[in-house]
C-alpha positions in Angstrom: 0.0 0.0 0.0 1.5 3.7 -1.0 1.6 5.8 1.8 2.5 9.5 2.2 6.6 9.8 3.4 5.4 12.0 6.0 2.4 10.6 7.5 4.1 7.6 8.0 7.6 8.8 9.8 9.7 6.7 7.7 9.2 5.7 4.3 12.5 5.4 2.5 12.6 5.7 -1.4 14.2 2.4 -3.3 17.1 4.0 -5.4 17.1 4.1 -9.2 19.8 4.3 -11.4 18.5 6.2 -13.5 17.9 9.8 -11.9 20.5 11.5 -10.7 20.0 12.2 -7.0 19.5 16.3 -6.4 21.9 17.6 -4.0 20.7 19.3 -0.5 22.6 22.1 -1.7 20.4 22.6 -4.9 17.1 21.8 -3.0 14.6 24.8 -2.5 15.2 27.1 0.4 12.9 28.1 2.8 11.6 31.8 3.2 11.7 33.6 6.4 8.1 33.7 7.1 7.7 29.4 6.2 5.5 27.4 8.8 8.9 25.6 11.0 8.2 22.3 12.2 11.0 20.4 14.0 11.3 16.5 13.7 12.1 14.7 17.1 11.4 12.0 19.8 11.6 11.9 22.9 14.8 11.1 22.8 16.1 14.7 21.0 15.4 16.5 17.7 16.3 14.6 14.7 15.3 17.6 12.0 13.6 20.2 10.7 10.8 20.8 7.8 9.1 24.0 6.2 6.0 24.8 4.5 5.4 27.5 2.6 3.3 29.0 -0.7 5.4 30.5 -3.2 4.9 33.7 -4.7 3.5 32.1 -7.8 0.9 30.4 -5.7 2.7 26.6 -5.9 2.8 24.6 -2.7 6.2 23.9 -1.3 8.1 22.1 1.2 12.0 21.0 2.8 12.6 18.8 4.9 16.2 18.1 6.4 15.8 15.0 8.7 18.9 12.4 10.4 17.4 9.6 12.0 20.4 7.2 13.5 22.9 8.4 11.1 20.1 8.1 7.9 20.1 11.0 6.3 16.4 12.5 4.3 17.1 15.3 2.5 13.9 16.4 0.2 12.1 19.3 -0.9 8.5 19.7 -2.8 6.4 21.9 -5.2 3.2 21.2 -6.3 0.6 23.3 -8.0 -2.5 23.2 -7.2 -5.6 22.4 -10.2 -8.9 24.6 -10.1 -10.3 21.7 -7.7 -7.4 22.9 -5.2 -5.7 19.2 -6.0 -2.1 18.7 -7.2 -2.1 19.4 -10.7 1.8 19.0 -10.7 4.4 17.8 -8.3 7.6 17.5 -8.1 9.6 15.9 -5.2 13.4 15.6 -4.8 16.2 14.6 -2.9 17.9 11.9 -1.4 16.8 9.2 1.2 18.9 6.4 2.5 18.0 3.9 0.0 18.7 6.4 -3.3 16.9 8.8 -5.1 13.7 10.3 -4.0 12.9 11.9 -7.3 8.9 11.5 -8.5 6.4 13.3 -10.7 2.8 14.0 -10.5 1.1 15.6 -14.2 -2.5 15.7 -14.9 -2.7 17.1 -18.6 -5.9 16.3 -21.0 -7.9 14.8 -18.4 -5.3 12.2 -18.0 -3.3 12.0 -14.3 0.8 10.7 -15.0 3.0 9.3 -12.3 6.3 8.5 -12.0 8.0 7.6 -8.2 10.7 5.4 -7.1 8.8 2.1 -6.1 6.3 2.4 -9.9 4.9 4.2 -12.6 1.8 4.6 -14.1 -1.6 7.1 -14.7 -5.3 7.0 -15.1 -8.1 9.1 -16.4 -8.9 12.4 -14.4 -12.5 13.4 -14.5 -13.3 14.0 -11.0 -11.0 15.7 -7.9 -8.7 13.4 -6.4 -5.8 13.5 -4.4 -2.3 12.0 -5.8 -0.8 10.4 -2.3 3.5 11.1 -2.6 5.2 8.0 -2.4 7.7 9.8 -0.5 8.4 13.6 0.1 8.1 16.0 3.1 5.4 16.6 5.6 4.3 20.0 3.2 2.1 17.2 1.5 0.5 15.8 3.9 -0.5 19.0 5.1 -2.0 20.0 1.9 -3.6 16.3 1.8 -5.0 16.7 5.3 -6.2 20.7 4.3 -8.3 19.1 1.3 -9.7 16.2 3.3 -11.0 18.3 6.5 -12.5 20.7 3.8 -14.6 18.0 2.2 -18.2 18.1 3.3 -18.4 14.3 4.5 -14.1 14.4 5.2 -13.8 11.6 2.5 -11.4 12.1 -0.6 -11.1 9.7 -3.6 -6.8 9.6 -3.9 -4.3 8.1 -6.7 -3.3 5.8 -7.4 -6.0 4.7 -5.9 -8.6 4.2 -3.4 -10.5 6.8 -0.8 -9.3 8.5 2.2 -12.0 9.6 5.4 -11.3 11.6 8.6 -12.9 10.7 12.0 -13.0 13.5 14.2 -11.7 12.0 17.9 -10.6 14.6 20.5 -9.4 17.8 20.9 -6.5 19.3 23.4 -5.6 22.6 24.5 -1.6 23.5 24.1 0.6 26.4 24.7 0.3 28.8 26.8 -0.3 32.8 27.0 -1.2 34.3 23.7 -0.1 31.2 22.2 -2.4 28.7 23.1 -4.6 27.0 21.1 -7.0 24.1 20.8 -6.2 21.2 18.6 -8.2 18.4 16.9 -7.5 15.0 16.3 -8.8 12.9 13.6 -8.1 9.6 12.7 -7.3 9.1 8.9 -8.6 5.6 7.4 -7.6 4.7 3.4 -4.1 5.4 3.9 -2.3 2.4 5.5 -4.1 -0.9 7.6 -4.1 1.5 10.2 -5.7 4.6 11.0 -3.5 7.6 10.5 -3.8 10.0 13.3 -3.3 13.3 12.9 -3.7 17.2 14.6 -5.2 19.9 13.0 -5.7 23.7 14.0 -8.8 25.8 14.2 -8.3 26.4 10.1 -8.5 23.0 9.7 -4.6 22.8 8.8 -2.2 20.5 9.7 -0.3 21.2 13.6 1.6 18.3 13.9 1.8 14.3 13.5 2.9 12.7 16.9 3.5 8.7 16.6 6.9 8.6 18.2 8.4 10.7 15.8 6.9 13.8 16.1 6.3 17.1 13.5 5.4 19.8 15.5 5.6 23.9 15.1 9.0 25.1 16.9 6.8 26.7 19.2 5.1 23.3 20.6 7.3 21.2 20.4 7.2 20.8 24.3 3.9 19.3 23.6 5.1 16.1 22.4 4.0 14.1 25.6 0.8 15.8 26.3 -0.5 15.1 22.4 0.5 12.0 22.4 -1.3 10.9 25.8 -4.6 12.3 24.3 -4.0 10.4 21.2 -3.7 7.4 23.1 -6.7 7.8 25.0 -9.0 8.7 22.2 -7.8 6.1 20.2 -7.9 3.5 23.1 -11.2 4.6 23.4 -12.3 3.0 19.8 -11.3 -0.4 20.7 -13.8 -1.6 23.0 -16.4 -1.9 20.0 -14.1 -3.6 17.9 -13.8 -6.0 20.1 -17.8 -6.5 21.0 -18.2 -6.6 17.2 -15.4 -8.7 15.4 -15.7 -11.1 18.9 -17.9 -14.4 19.1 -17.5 -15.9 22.2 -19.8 -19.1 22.6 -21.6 -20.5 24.9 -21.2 -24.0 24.4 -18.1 -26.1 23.3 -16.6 -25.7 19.9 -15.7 -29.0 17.4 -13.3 -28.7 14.6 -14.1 -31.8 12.9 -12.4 -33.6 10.6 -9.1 -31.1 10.8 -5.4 -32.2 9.5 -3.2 -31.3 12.5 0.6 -31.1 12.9 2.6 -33.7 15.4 4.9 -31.6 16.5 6.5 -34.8 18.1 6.7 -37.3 15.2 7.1 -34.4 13.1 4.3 -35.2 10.6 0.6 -34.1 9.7 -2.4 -36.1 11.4 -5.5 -36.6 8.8 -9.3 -36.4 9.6 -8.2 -34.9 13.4 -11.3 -33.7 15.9 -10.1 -30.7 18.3 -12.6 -30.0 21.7 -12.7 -26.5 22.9 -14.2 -25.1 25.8 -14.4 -22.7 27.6 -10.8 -21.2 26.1 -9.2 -24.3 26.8 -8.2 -27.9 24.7 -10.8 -30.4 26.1 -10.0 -33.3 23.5 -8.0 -34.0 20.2 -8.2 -37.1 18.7 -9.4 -39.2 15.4 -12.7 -37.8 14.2 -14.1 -41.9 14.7 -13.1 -42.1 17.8 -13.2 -38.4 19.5 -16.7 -37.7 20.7 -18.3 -34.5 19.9 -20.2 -32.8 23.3 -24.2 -32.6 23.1 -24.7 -29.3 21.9 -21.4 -28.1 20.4 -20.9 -25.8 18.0 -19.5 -27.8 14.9 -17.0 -26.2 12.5 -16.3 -28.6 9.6 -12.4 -28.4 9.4 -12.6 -31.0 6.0 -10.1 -29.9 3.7 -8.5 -27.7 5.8 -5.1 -27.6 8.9 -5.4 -26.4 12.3 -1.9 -24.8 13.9 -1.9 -23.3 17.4 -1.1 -20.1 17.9 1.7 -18.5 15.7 4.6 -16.2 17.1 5.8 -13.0 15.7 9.3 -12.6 17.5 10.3 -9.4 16.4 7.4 -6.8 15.8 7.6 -3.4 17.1 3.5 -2.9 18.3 2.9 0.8 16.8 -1.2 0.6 18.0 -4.1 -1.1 19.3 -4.7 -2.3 15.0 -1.3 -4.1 15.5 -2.7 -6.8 17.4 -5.9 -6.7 15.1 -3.4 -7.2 12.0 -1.3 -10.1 13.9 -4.5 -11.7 15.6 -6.4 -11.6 11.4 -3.2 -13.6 10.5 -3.3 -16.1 13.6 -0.9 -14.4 15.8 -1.4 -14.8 19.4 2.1 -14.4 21.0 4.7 -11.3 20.1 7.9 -11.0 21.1 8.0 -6.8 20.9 12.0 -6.0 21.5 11.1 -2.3 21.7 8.7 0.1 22.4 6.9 2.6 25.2 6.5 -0.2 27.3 3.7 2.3 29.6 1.4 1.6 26.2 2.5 -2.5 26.0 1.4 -2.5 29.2 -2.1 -0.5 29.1 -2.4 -2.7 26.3 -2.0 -6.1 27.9 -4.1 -4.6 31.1 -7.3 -3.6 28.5 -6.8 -7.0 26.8 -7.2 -8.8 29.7 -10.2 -6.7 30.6 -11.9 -7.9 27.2 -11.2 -3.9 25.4 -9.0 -4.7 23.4 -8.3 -7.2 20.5 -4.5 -8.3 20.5 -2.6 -11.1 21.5 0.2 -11.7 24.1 3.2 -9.1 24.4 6.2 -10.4 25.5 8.2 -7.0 26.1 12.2 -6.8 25.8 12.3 -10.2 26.3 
């Protein structure tokens, strides 16, 4: 799935041979009056990125970032179509896997890309967004002003798909005559997660906090505080996922007729029954010969293997859909060998207390 550089944190360009790689000395330079927004965690500031409209009205952006010794450096122009959508864009610079270089046309109702990772274009009758590849935060802002000025927050994009906003919270930051109230929505179309992100009272981007943060220069002390909202409202939408993508029965549960693994005699078991209630193994045997409680729910496992519980031992959980994403492929144990253990651990506590979808954590283990 493409997905916006910026919205993402870390998307990193695959190099190409065949553009030559625009050097940070030639990228655009920022004017004094450009919206600042510094790049950090909480564990220091790791860069800096502008937005700013030029004086011939096309959107622009720089972004200078050095994460652990990988160096982004990338600037982008776009000009915007009578629909307020990119009608051109350009983005350039280097990340640490090569070029960065892609192109965004829409000429004779016909939208042409060209990016790193693919090329390609489709027929342009209607306003939609072209989502970067890669680039600075500058286009996601312009992405997120465009969504939030829709009339139902929903934006058909390019490639492909649709993009919607779900307003969640707001929070007050600053102080004195700078304070302000931000908003949170949740952005779904983007990635198998929803995208969370802060806008102002103009319905403009403020920031993007997911660990690595883009805030103005002024609040960037607010790291801590937005991100403890964001976690709450979005903790908050997890108890009805879990009522509504959740069947717990009643009775026992038979998977008749399963092929199973022998872990032991290393080989696959035919025609298996497997008895579960009440969370728990109660019998596993030969279909003939495993009887099947009064009143079980059967599940006709003919044609098909059941395997315990997988493992993921290295996955870094970013959010409560993590454990939806693992759990959808049959996940049920993670080894996570870093992360804000304060949110594996509200995690595992709102598991246990049936709000939350995801399987075991094992933290730094």
């Amino acid at each position: 799935m493409r997905r916006p550089v910026a919205v993402l944190g870390l998307v990193a360009a695959l190099a190409s041979g065949t553009w030559a790689q625009v050097p940070a000395g030639n990228l655009a330079t920022p004017p004094a009056n450009a919206r600042h927004f510094v790049i950090q965690s909480r564990g220091g500031k790791h860069g800096d990125s502008w937005i700013w409209v030029a004086a011939d009205g096309r959107r622009m952006g720089r972004e200078s970032m050095n994460l652990r010794g990988q160096v982004f450096e990338l600037d982008a122009s776009g000009t915007p179509g009578a629909d307020g959508m990119p009608s051109a864009l350009e983005v350039r610079g280097v990340t640490p896997s090569g070029d960065a270089a892609e192109t965004f046309t829409i000429a004779g109702g016909s939208a042409r890309w060209k990016s790193p990772i693919d090329a390609g274009g489709a027929p342009y009758s209607a306003p939609a967004f072209y989502v970067a590849q890669g680039g600075p935060v500058a286009l996601t802002g312009w992405f997120v002003e465009r969504l939030l000025a829709a009339p139902d927050k929903s934006l058909t994009l390019l490639p492909g798909g649709k993009a919607h906003a779900t307003r969640l919270t707001d929070l007050e930051v600053g102080t004195g005559a700078a304070r302000q109230t931000i908003t949170l929505w949740a952005i779904t179309g983007l990635s198998t997660s929803p995208v969370p992100v802060w806008a102002d009272a103009r319905q403009q981007l403020f920031g993007l906090s997911f660990g690595i943060a883009w805030l103005p220069e002024a609040y960037a002390g607010e790291q801590a505080a937005i991100e403890d909202a964001q976690a709450r409202a979005l903790a908050a939408q997890a108890p009805t996922l879990a009522q509504s993508l959740v069947s717990r029965p009643a009775v026992p549960v038979a998977f008749t007729g399963v092929r199973l693994f022998d872990a032991d005699a290393v080989r696959f078991l035919p025609d298996q029954t497997v008895i579960v209630d009440k969370g728990a193994i109660a019998a596993v045997g030969p279909r003939e010969a495993t009887a099947v409680p009064p009143g079980a729910q059967l599940i006709d496992g003919r044609g098909k293997t059941l395997i315990p519980g997988l493992w993921d031992c290295h996955m870094h959980v970013g959010d409560d859909y993590t454990g939806l994403q693992e759990l959808s492929m049959g996940v049920t144990s993670i080894r996570d060998p870093g992360n804000d253990d304060v949110r594996t651990m509200d995690r595992r506590r709102r598991a246990a207390a049936g709000e939350l979808l995801a399987p075991h954590v094992y933290r730094r283990c």
